[in-house]
C-alpha positions in Angstrom: 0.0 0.0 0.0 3.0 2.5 0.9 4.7 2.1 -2.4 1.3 2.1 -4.2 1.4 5.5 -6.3 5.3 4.6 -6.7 4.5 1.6 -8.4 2.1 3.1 -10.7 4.7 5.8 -12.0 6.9 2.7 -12.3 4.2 1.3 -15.0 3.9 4.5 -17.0 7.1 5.0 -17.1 8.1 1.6 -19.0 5.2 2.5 -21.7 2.1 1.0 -19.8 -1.3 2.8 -19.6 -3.0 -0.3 -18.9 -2.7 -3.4 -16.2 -4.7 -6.8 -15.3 -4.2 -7.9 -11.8 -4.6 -11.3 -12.0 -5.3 -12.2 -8.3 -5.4 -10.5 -4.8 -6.4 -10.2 -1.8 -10.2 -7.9 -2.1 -8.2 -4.7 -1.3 -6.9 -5.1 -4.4 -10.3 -3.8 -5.7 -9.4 -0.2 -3.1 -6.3 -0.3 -5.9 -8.8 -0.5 -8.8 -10.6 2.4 -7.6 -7.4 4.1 -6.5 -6.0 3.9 -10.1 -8.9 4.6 -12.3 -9.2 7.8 -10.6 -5.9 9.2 -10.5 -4.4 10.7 -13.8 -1.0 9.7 -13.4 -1.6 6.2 -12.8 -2.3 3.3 -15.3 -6.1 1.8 -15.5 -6.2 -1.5 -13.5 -8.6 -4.9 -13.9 -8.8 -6.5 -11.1 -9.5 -10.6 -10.4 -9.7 -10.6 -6.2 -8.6 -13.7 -4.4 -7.8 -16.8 -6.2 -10.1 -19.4 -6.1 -7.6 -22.3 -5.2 -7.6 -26.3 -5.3 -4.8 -25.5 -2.2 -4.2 -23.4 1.0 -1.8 -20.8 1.7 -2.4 -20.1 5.4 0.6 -17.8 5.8 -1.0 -15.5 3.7 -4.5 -15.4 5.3 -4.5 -12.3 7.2 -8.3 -11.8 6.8 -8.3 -10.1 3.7 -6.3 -13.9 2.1 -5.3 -13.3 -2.0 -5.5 -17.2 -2.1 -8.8 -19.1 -0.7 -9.3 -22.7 -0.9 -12.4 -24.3 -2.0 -13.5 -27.7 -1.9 -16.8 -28.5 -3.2 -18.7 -26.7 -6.1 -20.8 -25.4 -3.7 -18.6 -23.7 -2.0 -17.0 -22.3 -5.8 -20.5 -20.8 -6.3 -20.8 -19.0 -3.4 -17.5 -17.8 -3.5 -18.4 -16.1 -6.8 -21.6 -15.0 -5.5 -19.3 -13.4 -2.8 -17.2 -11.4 -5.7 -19.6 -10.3 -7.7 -20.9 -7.6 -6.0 -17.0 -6.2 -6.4 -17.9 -6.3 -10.1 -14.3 -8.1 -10.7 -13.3 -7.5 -14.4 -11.9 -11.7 -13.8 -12.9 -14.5 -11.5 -9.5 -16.6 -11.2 -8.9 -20.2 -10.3 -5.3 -21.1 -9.1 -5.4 -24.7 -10.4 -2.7 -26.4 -8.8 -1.8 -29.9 -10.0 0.3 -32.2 -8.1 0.2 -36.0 -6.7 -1.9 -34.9 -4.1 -4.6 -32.8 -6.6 -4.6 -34.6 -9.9 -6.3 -32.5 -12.6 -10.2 -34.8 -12.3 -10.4 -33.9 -8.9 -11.0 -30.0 -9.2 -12.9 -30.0 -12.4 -16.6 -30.0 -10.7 -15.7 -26.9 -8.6 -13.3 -25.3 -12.1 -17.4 -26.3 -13.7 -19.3 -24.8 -10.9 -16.7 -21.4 -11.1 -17.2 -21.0 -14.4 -20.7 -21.5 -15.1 -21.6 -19.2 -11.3 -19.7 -16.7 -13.2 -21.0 -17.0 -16.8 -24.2 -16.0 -15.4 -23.4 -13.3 -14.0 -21.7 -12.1 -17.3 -18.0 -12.6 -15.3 -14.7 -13.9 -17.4 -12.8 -16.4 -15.7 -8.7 -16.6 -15.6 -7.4 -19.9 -14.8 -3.8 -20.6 -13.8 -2.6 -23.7 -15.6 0.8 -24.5 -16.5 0.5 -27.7 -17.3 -1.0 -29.5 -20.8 -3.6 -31.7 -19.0 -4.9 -29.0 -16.7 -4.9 -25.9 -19.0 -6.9 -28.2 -21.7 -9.3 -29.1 -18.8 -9.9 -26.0 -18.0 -11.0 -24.5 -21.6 -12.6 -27.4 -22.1 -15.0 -26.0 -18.9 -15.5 -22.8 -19.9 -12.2 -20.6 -19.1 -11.8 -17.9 -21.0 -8.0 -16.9 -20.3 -5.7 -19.1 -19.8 -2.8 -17.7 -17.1 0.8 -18.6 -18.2 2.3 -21.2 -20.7 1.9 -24.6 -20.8 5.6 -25.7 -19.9 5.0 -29.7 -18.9 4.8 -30.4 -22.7 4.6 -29.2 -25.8 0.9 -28.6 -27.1 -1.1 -30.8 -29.5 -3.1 -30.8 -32.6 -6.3 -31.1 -30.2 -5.4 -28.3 -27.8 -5.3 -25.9 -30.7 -7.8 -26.2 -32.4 -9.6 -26.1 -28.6 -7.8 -22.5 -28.0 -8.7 -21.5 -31.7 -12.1 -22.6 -31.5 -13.3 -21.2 -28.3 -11.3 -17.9 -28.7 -9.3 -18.6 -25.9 -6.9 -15.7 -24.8 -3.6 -16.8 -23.2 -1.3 -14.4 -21.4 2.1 -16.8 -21.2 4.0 -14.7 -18.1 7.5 -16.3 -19.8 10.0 -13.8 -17.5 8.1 -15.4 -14.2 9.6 -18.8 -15.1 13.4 -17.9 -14.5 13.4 -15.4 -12.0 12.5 -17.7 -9.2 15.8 -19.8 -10.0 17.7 -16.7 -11.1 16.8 -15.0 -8.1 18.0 -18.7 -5.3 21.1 -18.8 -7.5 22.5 -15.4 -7.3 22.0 -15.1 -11.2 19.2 -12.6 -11.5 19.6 -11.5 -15.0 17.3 -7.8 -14.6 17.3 -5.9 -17.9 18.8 -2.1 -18.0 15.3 -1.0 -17.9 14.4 -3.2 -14.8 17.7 -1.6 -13.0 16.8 2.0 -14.1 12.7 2.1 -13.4 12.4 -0.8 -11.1 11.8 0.2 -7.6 15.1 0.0 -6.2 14.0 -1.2 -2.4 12.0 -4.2 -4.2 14.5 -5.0 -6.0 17.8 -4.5 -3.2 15.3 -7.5 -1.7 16.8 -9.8 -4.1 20.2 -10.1 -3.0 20.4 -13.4 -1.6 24.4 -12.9 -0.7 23.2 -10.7 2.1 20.8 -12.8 3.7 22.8 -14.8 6.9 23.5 -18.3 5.6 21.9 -19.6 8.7 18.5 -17.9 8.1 18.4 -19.2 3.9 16.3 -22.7 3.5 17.7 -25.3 2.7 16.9 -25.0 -1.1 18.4 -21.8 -1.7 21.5 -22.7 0.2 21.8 -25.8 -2.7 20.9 -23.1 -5.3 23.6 -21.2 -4.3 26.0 -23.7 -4.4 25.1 -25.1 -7.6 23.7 -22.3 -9.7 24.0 -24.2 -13.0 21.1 -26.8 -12.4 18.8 -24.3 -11.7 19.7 -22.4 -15.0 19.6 -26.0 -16.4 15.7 -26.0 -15.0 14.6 -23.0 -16.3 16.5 -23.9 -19.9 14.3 -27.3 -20.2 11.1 -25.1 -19.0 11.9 -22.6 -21.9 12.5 -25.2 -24.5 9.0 -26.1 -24.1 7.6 -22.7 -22.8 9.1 -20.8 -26.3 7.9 -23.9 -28.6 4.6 -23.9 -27.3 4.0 -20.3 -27.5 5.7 -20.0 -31.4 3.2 -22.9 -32.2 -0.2 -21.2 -30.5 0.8 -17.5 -32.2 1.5 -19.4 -35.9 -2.0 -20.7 -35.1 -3.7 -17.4 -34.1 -4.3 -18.0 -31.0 -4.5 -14.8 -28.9 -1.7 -14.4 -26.8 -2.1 -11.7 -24.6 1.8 -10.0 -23.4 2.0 -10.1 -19.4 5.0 -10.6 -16.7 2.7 -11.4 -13.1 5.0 -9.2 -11.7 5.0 -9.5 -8.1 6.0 -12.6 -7.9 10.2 -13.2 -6.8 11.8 -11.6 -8.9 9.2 -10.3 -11.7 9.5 -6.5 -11.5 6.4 -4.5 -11.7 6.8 -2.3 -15.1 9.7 -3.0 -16.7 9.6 -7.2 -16.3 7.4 -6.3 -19.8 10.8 -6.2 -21.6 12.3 -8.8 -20.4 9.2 -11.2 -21.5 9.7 -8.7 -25.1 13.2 -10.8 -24.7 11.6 -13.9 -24.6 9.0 -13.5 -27.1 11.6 -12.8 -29.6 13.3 -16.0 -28.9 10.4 -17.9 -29.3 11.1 -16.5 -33.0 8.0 -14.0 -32.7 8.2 -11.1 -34.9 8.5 -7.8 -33.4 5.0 -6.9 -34.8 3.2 -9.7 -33.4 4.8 -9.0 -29.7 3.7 -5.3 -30.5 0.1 -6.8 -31.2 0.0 -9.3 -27.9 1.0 -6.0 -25.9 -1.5 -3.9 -27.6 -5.0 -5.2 -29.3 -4.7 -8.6 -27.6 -4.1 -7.3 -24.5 -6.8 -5.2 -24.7 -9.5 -8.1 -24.8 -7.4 -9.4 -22.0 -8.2 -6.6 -20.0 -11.9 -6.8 -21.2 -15.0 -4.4 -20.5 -15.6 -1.2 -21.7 -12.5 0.0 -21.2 -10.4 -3.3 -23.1 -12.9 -2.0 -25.9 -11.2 1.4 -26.1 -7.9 0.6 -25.6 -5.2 -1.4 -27.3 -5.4 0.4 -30.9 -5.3 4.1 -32.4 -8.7 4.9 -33.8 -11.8 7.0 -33.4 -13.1 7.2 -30.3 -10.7 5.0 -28.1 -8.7 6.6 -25.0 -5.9 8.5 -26.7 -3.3 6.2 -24.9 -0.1 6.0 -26.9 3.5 5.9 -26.4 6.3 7.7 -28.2 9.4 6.2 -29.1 12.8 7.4 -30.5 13.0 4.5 -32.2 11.1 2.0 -34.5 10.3 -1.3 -32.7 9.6 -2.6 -35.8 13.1 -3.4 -36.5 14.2 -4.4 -33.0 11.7 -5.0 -30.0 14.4 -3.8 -28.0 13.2 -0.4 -29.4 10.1 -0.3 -27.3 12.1 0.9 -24.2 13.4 3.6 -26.1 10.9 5.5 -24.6 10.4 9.7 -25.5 6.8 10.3 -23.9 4.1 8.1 -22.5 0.7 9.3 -23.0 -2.4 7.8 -20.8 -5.8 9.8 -21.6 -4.7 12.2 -23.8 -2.1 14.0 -21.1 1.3 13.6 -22.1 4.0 12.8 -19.6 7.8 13.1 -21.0 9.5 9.8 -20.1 12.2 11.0 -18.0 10.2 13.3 -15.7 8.0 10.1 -14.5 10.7 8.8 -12.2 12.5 12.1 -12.0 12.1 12.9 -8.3 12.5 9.1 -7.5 15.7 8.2 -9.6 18.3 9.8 -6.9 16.1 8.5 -3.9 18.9 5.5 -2.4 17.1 2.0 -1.0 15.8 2.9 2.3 16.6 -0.8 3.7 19.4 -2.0 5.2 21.6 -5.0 5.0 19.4 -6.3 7.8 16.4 -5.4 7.0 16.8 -6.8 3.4 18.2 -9.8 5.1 14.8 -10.4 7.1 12.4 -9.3 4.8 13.9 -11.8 2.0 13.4 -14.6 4.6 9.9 -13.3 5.3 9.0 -12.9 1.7 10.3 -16.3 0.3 7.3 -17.9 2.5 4.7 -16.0 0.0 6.5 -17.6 -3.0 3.9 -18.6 -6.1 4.0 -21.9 -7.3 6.2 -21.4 -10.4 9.7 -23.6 -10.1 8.4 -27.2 -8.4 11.9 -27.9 -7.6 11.4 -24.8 -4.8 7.7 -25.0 -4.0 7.9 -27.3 -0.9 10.9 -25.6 0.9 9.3 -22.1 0.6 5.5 -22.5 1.3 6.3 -25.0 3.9 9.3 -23.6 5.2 9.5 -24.9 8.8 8.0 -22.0 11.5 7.2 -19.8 9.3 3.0 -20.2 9.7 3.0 -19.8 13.0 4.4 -16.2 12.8 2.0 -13.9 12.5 4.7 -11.1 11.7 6.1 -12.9 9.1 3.0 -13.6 7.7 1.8 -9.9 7.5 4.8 -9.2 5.8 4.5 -12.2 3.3 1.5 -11.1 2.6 1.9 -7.3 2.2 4.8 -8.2 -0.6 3.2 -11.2 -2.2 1.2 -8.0 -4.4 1.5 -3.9 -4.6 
């Protein structure tokens, strides 16, 4: 909440006028109103709290981003619950694993779906593997959040994305920067070093947490730094295939970073997953479309209608650039003006008063909000999912879990 208005400059500033939250905690719909009333601020969809096949207690401070539901009937009051919030998404958090196989969630993924269809409400589902993403389309989903990275994609799944207009917003950057982050090899573009917030991102400094206070996982990270860049190469190899295949087959692919998460920054993590789109051998013009018109029915409503595209009567949002992006992506950070509602905003006076302002953390304090934050992880990397959401003591601490929660987001 503190750095709210910060972060907001941080998004205008790397070219963005427009941002979907894809899950929260229900203040996150305060931030929606927040935003869509202040000029200098991007416009913001919002989802509310994740509608989860499992828990995350050391998030659930009252106001949890993460709620677990177990029967359909539970799902449908749930959404019943949202809806008065008018969310512009209704997301599921669909979390596969031995203990959740995909059959088992399906009813309440149905029950979701169709509580929300009738009340005119899209639904976002979080699926990264092949099984679970096609389940989910198959019940009615109408975005799909992040790529399918367990496989590459069939003939079948395709045509199911093609056929039911499926929008799919593949998050690549969120993929490595878990690993990058454990291994001490956080890769953050120039843009991310220059318009990140520079607190957030002192936080990910692993050398200057106390050895005794790192889990065990990150210790091994550490000392082997190479497997996990070997993990995140084999995710990519699939990741960047999958996504090349879906675009060729005009699927809509929808540009997005879920920054927030370890590592992700919020603003400029969009040109890093530019990066990665281009090695998936995408042109720079398609990568232009997914961040424009495409993410503009990814945002959805009356505003996704008026945005994404220069034309008669849309929000004159547009960004100036020194340079053509057409012949390098890179070129889309080459930012001379941002404009958001027809007021223009030169580029380098967005973060003017912010750029000299040093971290206000110290060693310490980086050192124990890293070990407080690693407990809020998302489930991105499997290989680090059980040592940080069950790290030992860490749910019993309410203070830890306050601060978990208050960095998990804004």
């Amino acid at each position: 909440k503190r750095n709210l208005l910060d972060t907001f400059s941080r998004y205008l500033r790397s070219g963005i006028t427009s941002v979907v939250d894809v899950g929260g905690p229900f203040w996150n719909f305060e931030v929606r109103k927040i935003a869509n009333t202040t000029a200098k601020a991007p416009r913001v969809a919002v989802a509310g709290p994740l509608i989860s096949s499992v828990s995350r207690p050391q998030l659930d401070l009252g106001d949890p981003p993460i709620v677990k539901i177990d029967t359909p009937d539970q799902a449908r009051e749930f959404v019943r619950k949202l809806a008065p919030q008018n969310p512009d998404l209704v997301k599921i958090w669909y979390i596969v694993d031995k203990d959740h196989p995909v059959d088992s969630f399906r009813p309440i993924v149905r029950a979701t779906v169709e509580e929300s269809h009738a009340r005119k409400l899209r639904v976002a589902v979080h699926a990264t593997e092949l099984e679970t993403a096609r389940a989910a389309v198959e019940d009615g989903a109408d975005v799909l959040v992040h790529s399918v990275i367990d496989k590459e994609v069939d003939d079948a799944f395709v045509k199911l994305l093609q056929d039911r207009h499926t929008i799919l917003c593949p998050t690549l950057v969120v993929f490595e920067r878990y690993g990058r982050t454990f291994a001490n090899r956080l890769n953050l573009t120039p843009e991310e070093k220059a318009w990140g917030n520079p607190e957030v991102i002192a936080t990910l400094d692993v050398t200057k947490v106390p050895r005794d206070q790192l889990p065990d996982r990150i210790k091994t990270a550490l000392a082997k730094p190479d497997d996990a860049l070997d993990r995140i190469q084999k995710i990519y190899d699939v990741a960047l295939k999958n996504l090349k295949t879906l675009e060729d087959a005009g699927v809509i692919i929808a540009a997005g970073t879920d920054a927030g998460n370890i590592g992700t920054i919020h603003g400029p993590a969009l040109f890093r997953e530019f990066q990665l789109m281009k090695e998936a051998r995408l042109t720079s013009m398609q990568i232009l479309q997914c961040a424009t018109a495409n993410a503009a029915k990814l945002f959805g409503g009356d505003i996704g209608t008026h945005v994404g595209s220069i034309e008669k009567g849309n929000f004159a949002d547009l960004i100036i650039l020194k340079s053509n992006p057409i012949d390098d992506i890179a070129h889309a950070s080459d930012i001379y003006a941002v404009m958001k509602g027809g007021v223009l905003y030169p580029a380098a006076a967005l973060l003017e008063a912010k750029k000299t302002e040093p971290p206000r953390a110290s060693a310490d304090d980086i050192a124990e909000h890293y070990v407080k934050l690693v407990s809020a992880m998302d489930q991105h990397d499997p290989d680090y999912v059980d040592a940080f959401y069950g790290a030992a003591g860490m749910e019993s601490q309410s203070g830890r879990r306050e601060e978990a929660a208050r960095c998990y987001r804004y």
